[in-house]
C-alpha positions as a Markdown table, in Angstrom:
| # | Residue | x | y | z |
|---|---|---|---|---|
| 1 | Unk | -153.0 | -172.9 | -190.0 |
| 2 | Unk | -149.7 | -173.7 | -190.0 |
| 3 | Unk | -147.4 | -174.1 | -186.7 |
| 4 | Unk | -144.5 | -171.3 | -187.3 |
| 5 | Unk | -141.3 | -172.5 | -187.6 |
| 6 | Unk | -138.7 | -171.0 | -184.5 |
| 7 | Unk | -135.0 | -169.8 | -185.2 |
| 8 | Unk | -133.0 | -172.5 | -184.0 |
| 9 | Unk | -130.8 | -170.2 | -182.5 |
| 10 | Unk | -132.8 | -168.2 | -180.2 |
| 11 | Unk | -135.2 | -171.4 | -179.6 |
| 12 | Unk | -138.4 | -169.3 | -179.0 |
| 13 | Unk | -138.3 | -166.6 | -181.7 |
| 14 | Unk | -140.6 | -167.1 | -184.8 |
| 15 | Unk | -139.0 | -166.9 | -188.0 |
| 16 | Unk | -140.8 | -164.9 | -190.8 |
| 17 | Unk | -140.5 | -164.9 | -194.4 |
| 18 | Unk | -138.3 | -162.6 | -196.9 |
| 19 | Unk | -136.6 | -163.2 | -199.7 |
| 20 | Unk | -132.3 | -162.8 | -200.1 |
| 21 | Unk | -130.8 | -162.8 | -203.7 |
| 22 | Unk | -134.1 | -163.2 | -205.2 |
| 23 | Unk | -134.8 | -166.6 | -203.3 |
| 24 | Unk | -137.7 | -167.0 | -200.3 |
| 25 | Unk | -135.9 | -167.6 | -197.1 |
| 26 | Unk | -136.9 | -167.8 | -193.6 |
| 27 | Unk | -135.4 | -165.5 | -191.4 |
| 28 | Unk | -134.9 | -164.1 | -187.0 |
| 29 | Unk | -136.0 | -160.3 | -187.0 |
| 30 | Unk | -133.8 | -160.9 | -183.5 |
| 31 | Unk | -130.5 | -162.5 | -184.8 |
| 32 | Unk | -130.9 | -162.4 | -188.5 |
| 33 | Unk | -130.4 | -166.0 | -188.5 |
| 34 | Unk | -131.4 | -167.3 | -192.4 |
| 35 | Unk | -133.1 | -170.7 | -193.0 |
| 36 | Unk | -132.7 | -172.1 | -196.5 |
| 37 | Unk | -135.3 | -174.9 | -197.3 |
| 38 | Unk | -134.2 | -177.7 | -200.1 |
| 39 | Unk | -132.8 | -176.3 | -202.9 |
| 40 | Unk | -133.3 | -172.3 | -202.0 |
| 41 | Unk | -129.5 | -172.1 | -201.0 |
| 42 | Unk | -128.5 | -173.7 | -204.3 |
| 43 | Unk | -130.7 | -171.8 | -206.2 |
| 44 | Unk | -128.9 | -168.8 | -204.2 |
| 45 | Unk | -125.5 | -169.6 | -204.9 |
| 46 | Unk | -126.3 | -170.4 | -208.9 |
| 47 | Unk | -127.7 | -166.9 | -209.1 |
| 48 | Unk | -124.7 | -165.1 | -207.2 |
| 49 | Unk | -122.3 | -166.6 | -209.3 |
| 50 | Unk | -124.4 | -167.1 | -213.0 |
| 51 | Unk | -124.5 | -170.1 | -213.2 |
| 52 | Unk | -126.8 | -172.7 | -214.3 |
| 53 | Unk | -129.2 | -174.2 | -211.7 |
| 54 | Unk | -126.5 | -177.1 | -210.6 |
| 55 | Unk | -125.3 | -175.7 | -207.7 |
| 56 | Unk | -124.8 | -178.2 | -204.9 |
| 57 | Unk | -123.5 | -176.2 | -202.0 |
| 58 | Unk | -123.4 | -179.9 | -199.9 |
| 59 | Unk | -120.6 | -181.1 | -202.7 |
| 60 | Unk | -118.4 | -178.2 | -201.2 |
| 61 | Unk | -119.0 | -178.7 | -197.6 |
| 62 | Unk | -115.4 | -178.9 | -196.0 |
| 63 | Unk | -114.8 | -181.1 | -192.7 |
| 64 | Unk | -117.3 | -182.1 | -190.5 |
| 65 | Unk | -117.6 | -180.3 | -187.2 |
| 66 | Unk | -120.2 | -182.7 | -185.3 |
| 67 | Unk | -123.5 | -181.8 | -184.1 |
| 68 | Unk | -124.9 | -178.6 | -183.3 |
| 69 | Unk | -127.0 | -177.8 | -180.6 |
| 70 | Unk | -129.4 | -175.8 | -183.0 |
| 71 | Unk | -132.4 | -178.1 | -184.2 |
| 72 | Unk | -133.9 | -178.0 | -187.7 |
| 73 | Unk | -136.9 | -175.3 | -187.8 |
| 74 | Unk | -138.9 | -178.1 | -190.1 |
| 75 | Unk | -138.3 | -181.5 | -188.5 |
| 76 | Unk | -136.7 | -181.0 | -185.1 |
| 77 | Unk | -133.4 | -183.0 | -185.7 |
| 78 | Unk | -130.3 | -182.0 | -184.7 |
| 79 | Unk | -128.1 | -180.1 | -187.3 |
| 80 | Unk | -124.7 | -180.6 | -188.5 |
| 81 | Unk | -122.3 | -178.4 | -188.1 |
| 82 | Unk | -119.5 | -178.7 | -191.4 |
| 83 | Unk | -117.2 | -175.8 | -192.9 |
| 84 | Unk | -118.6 | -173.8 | -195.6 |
| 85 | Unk | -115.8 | -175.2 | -197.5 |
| 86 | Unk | -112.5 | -177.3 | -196.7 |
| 87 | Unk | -109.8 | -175.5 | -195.2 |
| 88 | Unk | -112.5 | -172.3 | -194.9 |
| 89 | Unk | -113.6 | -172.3 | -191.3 |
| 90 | Unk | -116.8 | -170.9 | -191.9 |
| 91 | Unk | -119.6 | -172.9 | -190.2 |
| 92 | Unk | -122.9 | -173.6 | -191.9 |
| 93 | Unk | -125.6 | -175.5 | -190.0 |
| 94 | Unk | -127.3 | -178.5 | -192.3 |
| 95 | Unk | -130.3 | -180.4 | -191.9 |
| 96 | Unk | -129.6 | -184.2 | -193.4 |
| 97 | Unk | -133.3 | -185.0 | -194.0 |
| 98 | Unk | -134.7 | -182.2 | -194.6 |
| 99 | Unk | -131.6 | -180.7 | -196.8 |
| 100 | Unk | -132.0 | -177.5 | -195.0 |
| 101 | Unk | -129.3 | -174.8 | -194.3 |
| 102 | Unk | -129.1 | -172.6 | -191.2 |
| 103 | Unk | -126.3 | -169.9 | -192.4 |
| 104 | Unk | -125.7 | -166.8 | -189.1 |
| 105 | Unk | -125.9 | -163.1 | -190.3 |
| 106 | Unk | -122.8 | -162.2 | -190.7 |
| 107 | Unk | -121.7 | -165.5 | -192.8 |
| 108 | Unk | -124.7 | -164.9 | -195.9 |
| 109 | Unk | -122.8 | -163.1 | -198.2 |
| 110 | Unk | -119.9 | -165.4 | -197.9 |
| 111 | Unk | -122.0 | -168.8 | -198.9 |
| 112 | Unk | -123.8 | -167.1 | -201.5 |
| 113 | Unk | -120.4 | -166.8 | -202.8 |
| 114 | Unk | -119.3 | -170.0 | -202.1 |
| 115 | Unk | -118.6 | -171.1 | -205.5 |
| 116 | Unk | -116.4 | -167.9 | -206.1 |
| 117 | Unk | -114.4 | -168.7 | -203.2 |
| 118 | Unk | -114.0 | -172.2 | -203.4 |
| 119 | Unk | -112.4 | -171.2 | -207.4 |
| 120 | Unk | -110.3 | -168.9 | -205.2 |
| 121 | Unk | -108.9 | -171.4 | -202.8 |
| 122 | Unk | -107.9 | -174.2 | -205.3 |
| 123 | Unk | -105.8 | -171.1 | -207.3 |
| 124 | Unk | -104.1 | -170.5 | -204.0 |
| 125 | Unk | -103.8 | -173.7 | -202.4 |
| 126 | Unk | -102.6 | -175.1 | -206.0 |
| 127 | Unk | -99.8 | -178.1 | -206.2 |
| 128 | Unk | -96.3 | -177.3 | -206.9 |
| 129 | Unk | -95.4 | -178.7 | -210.3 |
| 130 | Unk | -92.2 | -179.3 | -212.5 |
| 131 | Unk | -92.4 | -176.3 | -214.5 |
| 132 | Unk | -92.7 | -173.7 | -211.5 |
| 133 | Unk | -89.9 | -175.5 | -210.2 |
| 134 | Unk | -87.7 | -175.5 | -213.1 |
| 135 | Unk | -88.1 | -171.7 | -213.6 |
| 136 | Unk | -87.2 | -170.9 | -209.6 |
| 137 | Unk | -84.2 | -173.7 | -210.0 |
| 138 | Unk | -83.0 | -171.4 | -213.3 |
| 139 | Unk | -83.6 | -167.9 | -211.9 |
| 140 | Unk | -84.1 | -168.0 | -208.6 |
| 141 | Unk | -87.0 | -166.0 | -208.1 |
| 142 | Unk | -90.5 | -166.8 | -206.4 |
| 143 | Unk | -93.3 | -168.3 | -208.0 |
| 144 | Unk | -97.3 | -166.5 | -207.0 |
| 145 | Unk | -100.1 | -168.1 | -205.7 |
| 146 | Unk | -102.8 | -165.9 | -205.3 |
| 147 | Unk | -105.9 | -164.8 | -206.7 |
| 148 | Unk | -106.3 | -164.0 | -210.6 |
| 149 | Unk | -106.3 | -160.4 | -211.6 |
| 150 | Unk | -109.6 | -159.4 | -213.2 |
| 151 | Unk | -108.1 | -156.4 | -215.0 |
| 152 | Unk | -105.1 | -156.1 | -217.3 |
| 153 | Unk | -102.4 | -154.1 | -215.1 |
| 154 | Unk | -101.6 | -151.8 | -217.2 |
| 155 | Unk | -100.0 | -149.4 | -215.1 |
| 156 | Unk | -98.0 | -152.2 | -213.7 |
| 157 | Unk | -96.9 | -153.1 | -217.2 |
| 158 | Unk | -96.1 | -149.5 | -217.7 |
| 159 | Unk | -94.0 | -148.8 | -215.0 |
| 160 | Unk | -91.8 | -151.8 | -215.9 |
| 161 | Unk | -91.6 | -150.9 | -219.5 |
| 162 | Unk | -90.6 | -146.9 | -218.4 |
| 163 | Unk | -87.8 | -148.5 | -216.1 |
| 164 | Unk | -86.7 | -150.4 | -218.5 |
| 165 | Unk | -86.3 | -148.2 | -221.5 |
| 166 | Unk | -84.6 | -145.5 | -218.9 |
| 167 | Unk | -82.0 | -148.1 | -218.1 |
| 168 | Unk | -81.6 | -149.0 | -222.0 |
| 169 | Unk | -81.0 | -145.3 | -222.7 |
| 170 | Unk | -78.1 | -145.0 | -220.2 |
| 171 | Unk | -76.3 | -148.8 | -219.9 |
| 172 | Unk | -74.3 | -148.4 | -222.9 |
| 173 | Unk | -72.7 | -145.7 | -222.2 |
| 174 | Unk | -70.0 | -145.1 | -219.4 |
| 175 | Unk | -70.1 | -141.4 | -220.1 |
| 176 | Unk | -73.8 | -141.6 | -220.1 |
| 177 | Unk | -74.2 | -143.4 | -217.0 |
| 178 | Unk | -71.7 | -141.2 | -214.9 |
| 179 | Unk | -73.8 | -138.2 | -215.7 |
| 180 | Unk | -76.9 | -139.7 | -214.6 |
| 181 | Unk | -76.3 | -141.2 | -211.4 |
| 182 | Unk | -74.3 | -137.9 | -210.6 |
| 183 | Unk | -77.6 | -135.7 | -211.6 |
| 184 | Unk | -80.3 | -138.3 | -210.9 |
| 185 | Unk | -79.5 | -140.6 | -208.3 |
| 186 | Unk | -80.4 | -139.8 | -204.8 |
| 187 | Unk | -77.5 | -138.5 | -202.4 |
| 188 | Unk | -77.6 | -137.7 | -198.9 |
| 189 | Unk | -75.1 | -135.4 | -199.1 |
| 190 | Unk | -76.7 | -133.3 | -201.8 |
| 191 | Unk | -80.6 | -133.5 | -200.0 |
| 192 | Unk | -78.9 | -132.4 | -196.8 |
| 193 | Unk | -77.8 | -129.3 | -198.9 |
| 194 | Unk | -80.6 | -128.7 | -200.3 |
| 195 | Unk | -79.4 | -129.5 | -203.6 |
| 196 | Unk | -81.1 | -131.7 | -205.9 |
| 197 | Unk | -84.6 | -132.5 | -204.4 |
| 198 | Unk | -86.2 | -134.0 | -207.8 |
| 199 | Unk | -83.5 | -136.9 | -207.1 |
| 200 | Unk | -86.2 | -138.5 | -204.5 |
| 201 | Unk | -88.5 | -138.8 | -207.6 |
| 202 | Unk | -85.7 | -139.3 | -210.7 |
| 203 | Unk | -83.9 | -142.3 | -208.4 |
| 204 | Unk | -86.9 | -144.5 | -208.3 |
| 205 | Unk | -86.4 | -145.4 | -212.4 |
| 206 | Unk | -82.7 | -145.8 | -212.6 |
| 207 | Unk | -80.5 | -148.9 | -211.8 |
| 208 | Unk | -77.1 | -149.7 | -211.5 |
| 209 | Unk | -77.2 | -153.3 | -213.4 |
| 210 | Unk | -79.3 | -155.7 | -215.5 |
| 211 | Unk | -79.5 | -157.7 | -212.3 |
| 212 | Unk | -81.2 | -154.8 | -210.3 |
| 213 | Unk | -83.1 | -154.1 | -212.7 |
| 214 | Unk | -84.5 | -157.8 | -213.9 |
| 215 | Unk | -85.0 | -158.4 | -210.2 |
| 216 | Unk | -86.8 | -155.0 | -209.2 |
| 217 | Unk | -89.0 | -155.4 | -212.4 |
| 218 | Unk | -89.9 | -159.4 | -211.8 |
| 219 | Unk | -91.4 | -158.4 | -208.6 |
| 220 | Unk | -93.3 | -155.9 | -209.5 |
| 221 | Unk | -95.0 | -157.8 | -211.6 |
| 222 | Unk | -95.2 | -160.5 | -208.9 |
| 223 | Unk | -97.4 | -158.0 | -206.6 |
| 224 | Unk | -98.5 | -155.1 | -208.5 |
| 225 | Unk | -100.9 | -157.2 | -210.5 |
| 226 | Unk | -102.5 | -158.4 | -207.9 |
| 227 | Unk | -102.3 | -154.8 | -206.1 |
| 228 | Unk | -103.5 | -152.6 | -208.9 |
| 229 | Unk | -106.4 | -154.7 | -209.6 |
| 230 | Unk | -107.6 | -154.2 | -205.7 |
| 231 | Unk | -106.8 | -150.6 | -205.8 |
| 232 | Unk | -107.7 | -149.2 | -209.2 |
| 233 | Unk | -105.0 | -147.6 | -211.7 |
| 234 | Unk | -104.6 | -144.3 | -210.2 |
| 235 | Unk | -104.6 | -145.3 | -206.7 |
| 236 | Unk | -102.1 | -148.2 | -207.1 |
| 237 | Unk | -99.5 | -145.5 | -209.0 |
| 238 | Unk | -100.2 | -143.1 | -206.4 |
| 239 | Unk | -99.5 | -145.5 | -203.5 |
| 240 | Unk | -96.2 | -146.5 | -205.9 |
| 241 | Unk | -95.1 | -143.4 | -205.4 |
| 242 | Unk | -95.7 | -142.4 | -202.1 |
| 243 | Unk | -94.2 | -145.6 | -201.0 |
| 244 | Unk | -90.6 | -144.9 | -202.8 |
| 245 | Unk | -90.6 | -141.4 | -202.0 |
| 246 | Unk | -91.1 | -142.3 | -198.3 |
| 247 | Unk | -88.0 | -144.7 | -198.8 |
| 248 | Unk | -85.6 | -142.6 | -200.1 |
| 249 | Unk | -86.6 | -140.2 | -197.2 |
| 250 | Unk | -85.7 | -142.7 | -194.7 |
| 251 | Unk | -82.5 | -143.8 | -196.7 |
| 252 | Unk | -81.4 | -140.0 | -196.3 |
| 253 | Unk | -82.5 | -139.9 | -192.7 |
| 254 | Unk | -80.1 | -143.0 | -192.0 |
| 255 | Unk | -77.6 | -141.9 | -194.0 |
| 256 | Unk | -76.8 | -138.1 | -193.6 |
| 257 | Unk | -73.6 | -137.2 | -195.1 |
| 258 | Unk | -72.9 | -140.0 | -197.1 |
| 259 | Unk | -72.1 | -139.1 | -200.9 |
| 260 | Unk | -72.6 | -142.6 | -201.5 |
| 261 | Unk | -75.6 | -142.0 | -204.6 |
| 262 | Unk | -78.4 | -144.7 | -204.2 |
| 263 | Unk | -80.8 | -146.1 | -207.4 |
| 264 | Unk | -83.5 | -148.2 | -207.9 |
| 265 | Unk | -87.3 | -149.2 | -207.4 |
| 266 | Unk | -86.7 | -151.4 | -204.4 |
| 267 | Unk | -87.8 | -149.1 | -202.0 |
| 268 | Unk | -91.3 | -148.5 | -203.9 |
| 269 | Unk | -91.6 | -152.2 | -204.7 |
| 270 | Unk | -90.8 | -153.0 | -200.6 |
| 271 | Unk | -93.6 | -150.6 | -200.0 |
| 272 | Unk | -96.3 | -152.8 | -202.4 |
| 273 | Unk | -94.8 | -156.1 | -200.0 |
| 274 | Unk | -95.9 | -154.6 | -196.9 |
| 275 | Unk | -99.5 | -153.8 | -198.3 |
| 276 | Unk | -99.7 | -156.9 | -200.7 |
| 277 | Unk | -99.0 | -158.9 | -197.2 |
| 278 | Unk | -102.1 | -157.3 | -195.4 |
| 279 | Unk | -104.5 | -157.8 | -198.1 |
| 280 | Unk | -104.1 | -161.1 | -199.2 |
| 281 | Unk | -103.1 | -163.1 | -196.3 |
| 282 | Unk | -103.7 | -166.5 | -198.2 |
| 283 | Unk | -101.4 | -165.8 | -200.5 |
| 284 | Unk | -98.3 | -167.8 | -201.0 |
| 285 | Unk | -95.1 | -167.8 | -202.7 |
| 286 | Unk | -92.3 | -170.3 | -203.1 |
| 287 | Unk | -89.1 | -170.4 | -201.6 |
| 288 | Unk | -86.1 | -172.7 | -203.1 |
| 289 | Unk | -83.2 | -174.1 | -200.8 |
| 290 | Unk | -81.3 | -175.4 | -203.2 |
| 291 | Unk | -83.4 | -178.0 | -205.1 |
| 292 | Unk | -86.0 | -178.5 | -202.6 |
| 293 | Unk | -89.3 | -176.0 | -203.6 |
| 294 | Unk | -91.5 | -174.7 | -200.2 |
| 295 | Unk | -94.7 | -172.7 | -200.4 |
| 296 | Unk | -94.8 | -169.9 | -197.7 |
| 297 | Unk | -97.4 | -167.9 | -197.0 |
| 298 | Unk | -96.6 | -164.2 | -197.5 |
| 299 | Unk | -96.4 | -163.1 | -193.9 |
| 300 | Unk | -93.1 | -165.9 | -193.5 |
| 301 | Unk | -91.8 | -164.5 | -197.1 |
| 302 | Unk | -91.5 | -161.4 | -196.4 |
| 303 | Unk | -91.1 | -162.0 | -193.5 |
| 304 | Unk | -87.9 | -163.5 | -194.2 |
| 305 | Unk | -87.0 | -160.8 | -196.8 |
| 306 | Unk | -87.2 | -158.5 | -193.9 |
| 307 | Unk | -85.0 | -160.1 | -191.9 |
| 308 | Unk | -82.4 | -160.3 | -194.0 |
| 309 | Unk | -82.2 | -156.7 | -195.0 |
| 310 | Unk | -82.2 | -156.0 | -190.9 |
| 311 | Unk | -79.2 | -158.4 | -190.4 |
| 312 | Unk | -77.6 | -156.8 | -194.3 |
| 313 | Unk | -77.6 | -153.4 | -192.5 |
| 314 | Unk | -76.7 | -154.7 | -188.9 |
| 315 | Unk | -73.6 | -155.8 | -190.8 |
| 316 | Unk | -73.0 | -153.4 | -192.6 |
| 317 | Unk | -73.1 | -154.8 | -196.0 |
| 318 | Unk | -72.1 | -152.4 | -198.8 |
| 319 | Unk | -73.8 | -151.9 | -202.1 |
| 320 | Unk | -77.6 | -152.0 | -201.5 |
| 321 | Unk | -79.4 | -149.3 | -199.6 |
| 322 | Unk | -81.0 | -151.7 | -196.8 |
| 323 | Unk | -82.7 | -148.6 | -195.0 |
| 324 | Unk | -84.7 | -147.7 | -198.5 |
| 325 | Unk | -86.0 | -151.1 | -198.5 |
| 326 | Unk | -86.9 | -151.1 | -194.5 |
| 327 | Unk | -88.5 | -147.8 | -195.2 |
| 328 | Unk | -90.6 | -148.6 | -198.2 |
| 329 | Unk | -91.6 | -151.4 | -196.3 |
| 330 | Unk | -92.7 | -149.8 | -193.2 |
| 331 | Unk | -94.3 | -147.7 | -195.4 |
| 332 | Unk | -96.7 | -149.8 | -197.5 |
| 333 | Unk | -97.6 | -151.5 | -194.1 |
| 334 | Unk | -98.7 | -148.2 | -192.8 |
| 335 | Unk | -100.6 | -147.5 | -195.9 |
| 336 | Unk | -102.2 | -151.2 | -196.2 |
| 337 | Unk | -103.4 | -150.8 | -192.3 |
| 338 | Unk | -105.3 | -147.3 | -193.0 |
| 339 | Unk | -106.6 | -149.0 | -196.5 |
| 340 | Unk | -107.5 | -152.2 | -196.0 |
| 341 | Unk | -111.0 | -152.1 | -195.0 |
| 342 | Unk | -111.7 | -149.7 | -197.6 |
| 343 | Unk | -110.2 | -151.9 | -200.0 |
| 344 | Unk | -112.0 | -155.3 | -198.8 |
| 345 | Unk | -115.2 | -153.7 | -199.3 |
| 346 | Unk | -114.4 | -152.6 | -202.6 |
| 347 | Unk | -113.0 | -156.0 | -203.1 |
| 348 | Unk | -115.7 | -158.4 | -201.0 |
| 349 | Unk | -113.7 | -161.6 | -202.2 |
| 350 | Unk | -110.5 | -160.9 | -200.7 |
| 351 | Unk | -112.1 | -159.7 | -197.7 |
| 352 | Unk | -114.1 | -163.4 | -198.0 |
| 353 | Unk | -110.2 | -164.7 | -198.7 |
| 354 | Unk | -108.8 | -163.1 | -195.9 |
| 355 | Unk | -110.7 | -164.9 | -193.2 |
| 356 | Unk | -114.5 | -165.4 | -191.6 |
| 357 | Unk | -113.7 | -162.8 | -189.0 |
| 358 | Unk | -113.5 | -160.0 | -191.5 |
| 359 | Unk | -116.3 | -157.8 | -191.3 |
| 360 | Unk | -117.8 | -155.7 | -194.7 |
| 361 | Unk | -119.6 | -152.5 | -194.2 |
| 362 | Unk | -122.8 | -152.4 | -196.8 |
């Protein structure tokens, strides 16, 4: 009979055999440690991801890590501890003779998907190029890095088109305009008087220029993509809304009295910044200084935005309502902390994205 094989983590324990994704592995009832013989693991990963049986996971290990003190179940050697994947610092346990993998509990789910993540990465961690660079030269505005959308966004699309057709109905006109940021837009004055409620609602689709509106819109689309697909339709307008309804609240908080009217989406699209920050983590977006192009990761961006609407207000700058867009903000990050474990386990990939520490309830 043969000897059984002992978890090479808790040295004395037995491992016993089950079967993960369809694949016989050998596994600690104490620590749910999982041994993959040979080609189980890449049998594993082909499966998770439908793909053909060529999955090599040891063609995506990342750096090595050196030897682990955990010794191979089959022929006693010393394993080698390497990153699931490089720049991923995931460890994963390998036997070299035996082509054995010892993968912990907690990290199984994550190099089944291995070949998911690792498509992921590269679309995050992707060069700059010339034509990225010309657009952000031209217009000034960001360039994404992030992971691609699986769904269409149509809500996102359909918010910008609303925004924009509003603003084309009203533009031309002088007239026109005048009577609706006099009955539409949002004003302190009026809220405090209990006049005009609906203007918290009407203000967030109206804007005072092509400017504001071509910017507002471009980064909608920059985050609501990304957002809606996480959330679902329904959920992602919802949250929208909340977010620019809980900015024009603070913008009449901080500005009681003024009769100065205030427009726009920015305060709803601040909100999405705050929760598109929390959720993807790894995401990055580029930031032009003159002609030189940087990547930043999305907690430095808006980061950055952030400050400078703090230091906009602190000086009082006039024509753009800094507390709408402090407020949205503020908002979306409240909203993104009370959601985001619900979304990352209805979205396992950017909780695998967002870092090996990130637990997902089954």
């Amino acid at each position: 009979m043969p000897e059984k094989k002992r978890c090479p983590e808790c040295r004395r324990q037995s491992l016993r055999v089950h079967y993960f994704q369809g694949e016989e592995v050998d596994v600690c009832d104490r620590c749910s440690g999982m041994w993959f013989e040979h080609g189980n693991l890449n049998a594993v990963i082909a499966a998770k991801d439908d793909q053909s049986d060529t999955a090599d996971y040891t063609a995506s290990l990342g750096r090595h890590q050196g030897i682990s003190p955990r010794r191979c179940p089959d022929c006693g050697d010393s394993l080698q501890t390497f990153h699931l994947l490089e720049d991923y610092h995931l460890d994963i346990d390998v036997c070299r003779r035996c082509d054995g993998a010892w993968v912990e509990k907690a990290a199984a789910s994550r190099v089944a998907k291995s070949s998911l993540i690792r498509g992921a990465l590269e679309d995050m961690n992707a060069g700059t190029s010339w034509k990225p660079w010309v657009f952000q030269f031209l217009l000034r505005m960001p360039v994404e890095y992030n992971v691609r959308p699986r769904r269409t966004p149509w809500v996102t699309m359909t918010l910008i088109a609303l925004n924009s057709l509003i603003f084309l109905l009203y533009a031309f006109d002088t007239r026109m305009f005048g009577y609706v940021v006099e009955h539409f837009a949002l004003s302190p004055a009026a809220v405090q008087s209990g006049e005009r409620y609906w203007t918290f609602l009407t203000a967030m689709f109206l804007h005072g220029g092509f400017v504001h509106l071509l910017g507002n819109m471009y980064f909608l689309w920059l985050v609501g993509a990304n957002l809606e697909d996480a959330l679902g339709r329904f959920r992602f307008l919802a949250l929208y809304l909340i977010c620019g309804l809980a900015a024009g609240l603070i913008s009449v908080l901080a500005n009681l009295g003024s009769t100065i009217p205030s427009v726009g989406a920015s305060g709803a699209i601040a909100g999405l910044f705050g929760m598109y920050a929390l959720w993807f983590p790894n995401a990055s977006l580029t930031f032009m200084f003159f002609v030189y192009q940087k990547k930043l990761a999305v907690y430095w961006y808006f980061g950055l935005w952030l400050g400078l609407n703090i230091l906009g207000m602190a000086v009082g700058g006039q024509g753009v309502d800094y507390w709408a867009h402090i407020g949205g903000f503020v908002a979306g990050l409240a909203l993104g902390i009370a959601l985001r474990q619900r979304v990352w386990d209805a979205n396992p990939l950017l909780a695998y994205l967002a870092g090996p520490e990130v637990r997902i309830r089954r």
